[in-house]
C-alpha positions in Angstrom: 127.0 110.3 108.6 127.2 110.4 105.1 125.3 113.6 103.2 124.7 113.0 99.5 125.7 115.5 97.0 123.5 117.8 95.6 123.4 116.1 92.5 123.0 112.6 94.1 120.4 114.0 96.4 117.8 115.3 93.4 118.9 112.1 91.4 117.6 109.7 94.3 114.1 111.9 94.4 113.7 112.4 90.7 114.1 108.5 89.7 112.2 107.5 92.9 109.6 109.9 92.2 109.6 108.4 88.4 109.4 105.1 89.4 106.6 105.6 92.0 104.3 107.5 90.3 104.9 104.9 87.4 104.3 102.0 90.3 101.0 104.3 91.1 99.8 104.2 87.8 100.4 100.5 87.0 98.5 99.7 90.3 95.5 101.9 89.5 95.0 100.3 85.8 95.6 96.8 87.6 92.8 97.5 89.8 90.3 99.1 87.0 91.2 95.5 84.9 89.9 93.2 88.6 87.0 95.1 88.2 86.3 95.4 84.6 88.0 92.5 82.6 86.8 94.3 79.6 89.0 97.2 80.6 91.1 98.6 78.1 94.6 100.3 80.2 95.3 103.4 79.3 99.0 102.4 77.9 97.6 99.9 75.7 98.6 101.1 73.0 98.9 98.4 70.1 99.9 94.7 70.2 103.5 95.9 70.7 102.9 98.6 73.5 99.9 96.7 75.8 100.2 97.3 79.4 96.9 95.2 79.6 98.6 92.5 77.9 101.5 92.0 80.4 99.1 92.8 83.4 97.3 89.7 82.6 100.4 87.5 82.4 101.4 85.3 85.1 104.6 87.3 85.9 102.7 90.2 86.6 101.8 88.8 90.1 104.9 87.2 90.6 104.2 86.8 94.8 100.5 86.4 94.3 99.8 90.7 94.4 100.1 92.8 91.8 104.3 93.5 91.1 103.4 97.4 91.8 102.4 97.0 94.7 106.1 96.5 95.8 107.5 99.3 93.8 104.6 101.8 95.7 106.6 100.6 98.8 109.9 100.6 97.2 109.9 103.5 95.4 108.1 105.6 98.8 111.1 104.8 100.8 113.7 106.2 98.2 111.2 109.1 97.6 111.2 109.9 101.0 114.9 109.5 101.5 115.6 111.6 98.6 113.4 114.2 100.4 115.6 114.4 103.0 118.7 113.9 101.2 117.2 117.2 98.9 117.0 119.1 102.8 120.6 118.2 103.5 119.8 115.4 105.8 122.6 113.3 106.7 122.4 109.5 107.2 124.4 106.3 108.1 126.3 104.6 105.7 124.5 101.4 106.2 121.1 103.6 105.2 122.9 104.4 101.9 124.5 101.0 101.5 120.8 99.2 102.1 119.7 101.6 99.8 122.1 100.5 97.4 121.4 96.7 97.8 117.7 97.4 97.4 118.9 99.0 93.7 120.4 95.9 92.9 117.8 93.6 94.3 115.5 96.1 92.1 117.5 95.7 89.1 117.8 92.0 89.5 114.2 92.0 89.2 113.5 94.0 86.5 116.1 92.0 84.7 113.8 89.0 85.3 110.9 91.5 84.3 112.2 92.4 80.9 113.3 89.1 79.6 109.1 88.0 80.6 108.5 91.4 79.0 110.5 90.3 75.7 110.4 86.2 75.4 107.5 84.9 76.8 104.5 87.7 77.1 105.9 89.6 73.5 104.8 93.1 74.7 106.0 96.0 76.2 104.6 98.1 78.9 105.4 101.5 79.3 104.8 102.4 82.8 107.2 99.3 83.6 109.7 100.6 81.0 110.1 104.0 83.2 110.9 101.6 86.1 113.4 100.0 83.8 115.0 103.7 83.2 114.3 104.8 87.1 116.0 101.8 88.6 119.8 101.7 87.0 119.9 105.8 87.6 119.0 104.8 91.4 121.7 101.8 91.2 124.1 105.1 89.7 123.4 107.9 92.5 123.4 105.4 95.5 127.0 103.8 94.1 128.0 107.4 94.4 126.3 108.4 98.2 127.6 104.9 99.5 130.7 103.9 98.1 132.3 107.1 96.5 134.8 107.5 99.7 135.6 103.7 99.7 139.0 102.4 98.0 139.5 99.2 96.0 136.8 97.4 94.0 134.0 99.4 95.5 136.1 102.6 94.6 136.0 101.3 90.8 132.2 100.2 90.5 131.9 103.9 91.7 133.9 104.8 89.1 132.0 103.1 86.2 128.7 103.1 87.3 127.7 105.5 84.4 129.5 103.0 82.2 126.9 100.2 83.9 124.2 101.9 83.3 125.0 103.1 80.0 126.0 99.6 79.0 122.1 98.2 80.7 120.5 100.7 78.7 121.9 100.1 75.3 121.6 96.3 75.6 117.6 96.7 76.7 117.5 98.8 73.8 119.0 96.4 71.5 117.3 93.1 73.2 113.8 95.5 72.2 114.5 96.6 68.8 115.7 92.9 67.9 112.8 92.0 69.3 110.0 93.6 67.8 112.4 94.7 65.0 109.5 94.1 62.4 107.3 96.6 64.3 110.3 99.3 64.4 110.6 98.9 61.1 106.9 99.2 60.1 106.9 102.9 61.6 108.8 104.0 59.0 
């Protein structure tokens, strides 16, 4: 039985609960645009920032449902592990390790997400963008609960999964700001 750290623990339930109630939210405006094509979403910001505009895209229903639909489920069962990691709750490596491989799966996808996101839909949606910030700091506290005791390679990517992260986030930031450079530039 492996018992996450304290630290780990409030990670998993703070990101899940961040990408979840993002997930939530995405759903809900989904649901208000099927009903009322006229709808304006509530993150629609300008050309730049348009939840509505990427909700209508293609991708956006990439298995024929809404894509938040799977992050509701996805993001209930690391809430609710992160719940019980919080309590103390010990569990099998092979929870924490599936855990884990559903983080990558995750960030494979938003990968996938943000290059639709950037090249082919040219806006950004902020409710996705939290997912994009929930998911590598998931990827970072499960590395840590699952493979922090192991030796070898698994023993280094638990070393440098800050490093990872750190290194996803700054080229997402630089893939955006190159981007929609001309619109960074016009705030100022």
């Amino acid at each position: 039985m492996i018992t996450a750290s304290s630290k780990s623990a409030w990670l998993v339930l703070l990101a899940g609960l961040a990408g979840w109630l993002a997930s939530c939210t995405l759903t809900y405006e989904r649901f208000k645009l099927f009903v009322n094509p006229a709808y304006k979403a509530s993150c629609s910001i300008n050309s730049v920032l348009s939840c509505g505009s990427v909700m209508k895209a293609e991708q956006a229903a990439v298995f024929g449902f809404p894509n938040p639909l799977i992050g509701i489920v996805a993001f209930s069962v690391v809430v609710t592990l992160g719940v019980l990691a919080v309590l103390g709750v010990g569990f099998p490596r092979w929870i924490w390790i599936a855990l884990w491989g559903g983080t990558v799966l995750g960030i494979a996808g938003i990968c996938w997400l943000i290059f639709q996101s950037l090249y082919r839909i040219n806006a950004l949606c902020p409710y996705c963008m939290v997912v994009w910030v929930a998911t590598p700091l998931l990827f970072a506290a499960t590395t840590k609960i699952a493979f922090g005791s192991s030796r070898g390679v698994l023993r280094v990517l638990c070393e440098w999964r800050w490093t990872l992260v750190a290194v996803f986030y700054a080229a997402v930031v630089v893939l955006v700001f190159l981007n929609f450079q001309d619109y960074w530039t016009s705030l100022f």
